[in-house]
C-alpha positions in Angstrom: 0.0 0.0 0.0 1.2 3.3 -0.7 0.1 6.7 1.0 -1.0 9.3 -1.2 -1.8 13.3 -1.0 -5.0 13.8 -3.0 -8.1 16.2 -2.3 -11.4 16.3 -3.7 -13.9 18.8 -3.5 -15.9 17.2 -0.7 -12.5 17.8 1.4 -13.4 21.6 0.8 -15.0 21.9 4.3 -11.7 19.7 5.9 -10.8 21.1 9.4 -7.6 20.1 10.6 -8.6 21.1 14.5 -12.0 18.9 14.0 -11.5 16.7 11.8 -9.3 13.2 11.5 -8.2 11.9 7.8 -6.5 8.8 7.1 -5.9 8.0 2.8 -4.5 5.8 0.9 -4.3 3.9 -2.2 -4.9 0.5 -2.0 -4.8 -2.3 -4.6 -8.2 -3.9 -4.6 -11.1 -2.1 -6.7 -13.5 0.1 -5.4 -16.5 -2.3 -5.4 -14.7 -4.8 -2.8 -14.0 -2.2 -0.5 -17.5 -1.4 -0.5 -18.4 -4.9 -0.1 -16.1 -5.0 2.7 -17.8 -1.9 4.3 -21.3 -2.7 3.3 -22.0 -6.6 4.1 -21.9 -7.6 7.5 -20.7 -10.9 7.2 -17.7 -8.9 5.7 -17.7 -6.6 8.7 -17.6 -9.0 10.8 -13.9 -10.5 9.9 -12.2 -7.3 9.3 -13.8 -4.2 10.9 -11.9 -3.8 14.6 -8.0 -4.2 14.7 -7.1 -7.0 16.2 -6.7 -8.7 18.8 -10.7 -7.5 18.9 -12.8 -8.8 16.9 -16.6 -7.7 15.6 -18.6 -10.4 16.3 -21.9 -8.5 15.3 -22.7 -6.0 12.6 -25.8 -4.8 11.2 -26.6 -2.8 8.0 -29.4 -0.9 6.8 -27.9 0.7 3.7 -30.0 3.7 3.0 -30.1 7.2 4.6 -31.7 6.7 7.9 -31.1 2.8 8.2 -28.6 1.8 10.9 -24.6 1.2 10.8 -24.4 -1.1 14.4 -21.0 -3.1 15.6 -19.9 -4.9 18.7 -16.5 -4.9 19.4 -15.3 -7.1 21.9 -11.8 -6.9 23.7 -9.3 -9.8 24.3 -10.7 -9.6 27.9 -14.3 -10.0 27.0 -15.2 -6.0 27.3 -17.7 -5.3 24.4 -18.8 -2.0 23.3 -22.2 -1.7 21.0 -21.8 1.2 18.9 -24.8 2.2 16.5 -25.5 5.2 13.9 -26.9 6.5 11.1 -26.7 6.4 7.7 -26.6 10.0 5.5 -25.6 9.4 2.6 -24.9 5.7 0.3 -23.7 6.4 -3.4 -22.8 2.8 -4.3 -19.0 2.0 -4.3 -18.4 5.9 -4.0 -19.3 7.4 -1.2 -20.8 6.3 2.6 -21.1 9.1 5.5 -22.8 7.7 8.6 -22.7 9.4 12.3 -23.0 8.2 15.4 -24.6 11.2 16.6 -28.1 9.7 15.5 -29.3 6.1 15.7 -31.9 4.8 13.7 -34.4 6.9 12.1 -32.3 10.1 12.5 -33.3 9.6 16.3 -30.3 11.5 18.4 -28.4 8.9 20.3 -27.7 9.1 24.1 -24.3 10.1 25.2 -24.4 10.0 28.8 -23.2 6.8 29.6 -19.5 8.1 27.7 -18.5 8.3 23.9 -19.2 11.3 21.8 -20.7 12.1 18.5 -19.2 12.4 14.9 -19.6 12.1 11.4 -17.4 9.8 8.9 -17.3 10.2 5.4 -15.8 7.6 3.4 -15.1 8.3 0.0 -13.4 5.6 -2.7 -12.4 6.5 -5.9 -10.8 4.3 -8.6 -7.2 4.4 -8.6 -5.7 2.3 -11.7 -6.8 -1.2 -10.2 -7.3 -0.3 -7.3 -8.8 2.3 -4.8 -8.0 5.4 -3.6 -9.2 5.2 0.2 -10.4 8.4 1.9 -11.3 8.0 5.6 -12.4 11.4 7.5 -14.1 12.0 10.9 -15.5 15.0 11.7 -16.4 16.0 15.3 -18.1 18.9 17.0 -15.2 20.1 19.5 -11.3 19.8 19.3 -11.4 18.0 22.1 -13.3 15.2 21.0 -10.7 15.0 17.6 -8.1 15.4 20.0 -9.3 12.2 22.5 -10.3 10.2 18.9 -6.6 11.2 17.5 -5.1 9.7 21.3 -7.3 6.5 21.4 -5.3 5.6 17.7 -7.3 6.6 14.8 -4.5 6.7 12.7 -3.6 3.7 13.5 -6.7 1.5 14.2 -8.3 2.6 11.0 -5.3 1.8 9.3 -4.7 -1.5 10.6 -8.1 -2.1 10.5 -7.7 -1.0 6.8 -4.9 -3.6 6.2 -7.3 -6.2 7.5 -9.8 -5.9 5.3 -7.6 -5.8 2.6 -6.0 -8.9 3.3 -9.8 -10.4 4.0 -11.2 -9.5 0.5 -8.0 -10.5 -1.6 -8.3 -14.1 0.0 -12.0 -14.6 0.2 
């Protein structure tokens, strides 16, 4: 895999104190990393970097319809994390937040977490796919605390994964 500098005109808005960006190209096409994203049986073997695992996933691909994992930790922790779908353009483009479950129904932060928005853009890149992960949030605080807890590298391993998990399936 090789990183690449490339902007678009939906990074027009990008804001480096808010926002968190991980791209790359990769070499698998466009339409299997949107498998790979939109399928939960694919979710399910590639989305969290291991040594956790997904063991659930549910999709309702279509703005409104839900985006839901469980993670679960080496030690048995799981965390149930569920949002919203904004915005599905077929092997192109899938923004989801967490800030709304279901129905566009806000979801319930007390209990720890925080809202954002990810946009994930792919765009053909010879035979492959140019790979544009960003995560907006509401305060710099929250991008900071996202930016400590390993974006960078969580998405990007978790990235590797389901590269590796679509080339061998």
């Amino acid at each position: 895999m090789t990183s690449t500098s490339h902007s678009t005109a939906h990074d027009a808005a990008h804001d480096s104190q808010l926002d968190l960006r991980l791209q790359r190209t990769v070499d698998i096409a466009p339409e299997l990393v949107w498998a790979a994203w939109t399928q939960p049986e694919h979710l399910t073997k590639w989305f969290t970097p291991s040594p956790w695992t997904t063991p659930e996933a549910e999709v309702d691909l279509r703005p409104g319809g839900i985006f839901r994992t469980v993670m679960c930790s080496p030690d048995g922790d799981r965390v149930d994390s569920s949002g919203c779908y904004l915005e599905v353009v077929e092997n192109r483009r899938l923004v989801w937040t967490a800030a709304l479950g279901p129905g566009y129904r806000p979801n319930d932060f007390s209990g720890g977490g925080f809202p954002f928005t990810a946009i994930l853009t792919l765009e053909p890149a010879g035979a492959g796919t140019l790979y544009t992960a960003r995560v907006m949030h509401a305060a710099a605080e929250q991008a900071a605390s996202h930016a400590e807890m390993g974006f960078v590298d969580g998405w990007g391993a978790a990235l590797d994964q389901l590269v590796a998990y679509m080339r061998g399936r």
